[in-house]
N, C-alpha and C positions, 0 to 999 in steps of 0.2 A: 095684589100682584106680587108684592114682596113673599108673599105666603107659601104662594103657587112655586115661585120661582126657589125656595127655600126646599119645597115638598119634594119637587123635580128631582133637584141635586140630591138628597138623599133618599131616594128610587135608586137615582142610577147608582149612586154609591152601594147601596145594598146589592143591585143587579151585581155589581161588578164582584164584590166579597162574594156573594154566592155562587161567583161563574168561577173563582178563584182553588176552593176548598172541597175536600171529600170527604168532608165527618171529620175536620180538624184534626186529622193525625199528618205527624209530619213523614213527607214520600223520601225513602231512604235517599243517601248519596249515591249519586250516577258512580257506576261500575269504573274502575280506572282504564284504559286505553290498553289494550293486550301489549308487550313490550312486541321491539319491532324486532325481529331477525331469529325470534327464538325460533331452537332447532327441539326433535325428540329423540335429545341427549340428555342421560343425567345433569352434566357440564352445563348445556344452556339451561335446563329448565333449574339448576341451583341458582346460577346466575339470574335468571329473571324472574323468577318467580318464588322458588324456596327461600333463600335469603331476604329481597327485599317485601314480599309479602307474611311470611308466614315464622320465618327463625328470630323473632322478635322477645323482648323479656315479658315475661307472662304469659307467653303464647307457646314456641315449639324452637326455644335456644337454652342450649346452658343445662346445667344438672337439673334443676327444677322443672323441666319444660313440661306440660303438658301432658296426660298418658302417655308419658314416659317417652315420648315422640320429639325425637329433637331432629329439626330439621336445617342446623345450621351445618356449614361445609365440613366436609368428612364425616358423618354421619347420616345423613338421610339414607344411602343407600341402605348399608345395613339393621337400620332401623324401619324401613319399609319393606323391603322385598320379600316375599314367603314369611312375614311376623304375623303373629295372632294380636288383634287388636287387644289391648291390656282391658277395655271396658268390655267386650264379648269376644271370649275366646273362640266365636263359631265362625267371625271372624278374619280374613285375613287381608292386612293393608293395601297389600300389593301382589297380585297372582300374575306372575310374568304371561303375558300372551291372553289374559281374558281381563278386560281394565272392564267391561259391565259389573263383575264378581269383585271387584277391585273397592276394598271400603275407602281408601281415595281418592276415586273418582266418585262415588256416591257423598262423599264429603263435601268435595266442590259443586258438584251438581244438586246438592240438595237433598239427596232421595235415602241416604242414609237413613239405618233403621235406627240408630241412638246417636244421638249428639244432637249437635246445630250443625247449621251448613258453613263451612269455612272459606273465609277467611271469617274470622267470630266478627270482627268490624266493620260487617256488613258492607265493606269494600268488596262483593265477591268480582269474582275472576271473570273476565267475559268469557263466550262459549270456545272461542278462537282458542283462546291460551287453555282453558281442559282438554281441547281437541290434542292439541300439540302434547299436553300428558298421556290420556289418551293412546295417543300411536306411539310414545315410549312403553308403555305398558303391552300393546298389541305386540311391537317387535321385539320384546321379550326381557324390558324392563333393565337394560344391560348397563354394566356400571361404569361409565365412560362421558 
């Protein structure tokens, strides 16, 4: 009886680990919360989303930044808009009024033809907050 009841408990244990797992890889970190009130202004989208996600050290702040992409305040603009990306000059970061053509929005979206999808920390962006870059891009990307 003690056997049976020994065997049981690990059944269900095993049940439960195998209802747990999907080939033991670990499922990335849940997306952060799109921030609340951003607008499709340069202004908010520095504010919520260039600064605290992406003008980071090792990432896209400071002289060293990243392909040469620095996205910390007073520079994003002129380091995105009508630039040729420094990894393919076919290329360009930010095409005011077509954010499809726009390498990033294919950054954050994933669909880029080179790189990884960004934020690199696998914190990416929910679809909300690319939206709201997105229609900064559609209306013409303006620096404000």
């Amino acid at each position: 009886m003690r056997f049976a009841r020994c065997a049981s408990a690990s059944v269900a244990l095993l049940l439960a680990l195998a209802a747990c797992g999907g080939g033991g890889e670990d499922a990335p970190p849940p997306a952060p919360p799109p921030p609340t009130g951003i607008q499709p202004t340069l202004t908010s989208i520095q504010n919520n989303v260039f600064t605290p996600s992406c003008a980071k050290t090792l990432c896209h702040a400071g002289p060293g930044a990243q392909a040469g992409l620095r996205l910390d305040p007073g520079f994003s603009w002129g380091l995105l808009v009508n630039v040729k990306s420094s990894q393919d000059m076919t290329l360009t970061r930010v095409i005011p009024g077509n954010p499809d053509s726009s390498l990033l929005i294919q950054k954050l979206e994933g669909t880029a033809p080179i790189g990884e999808r960004m934020p690199a920390d696998m914190l990416y962006l929910q679809q909300a907050t690319v939206d709201v870059i997105r229609q900064w891009i559609q209306d013409g990307a303006q620096n404000n």
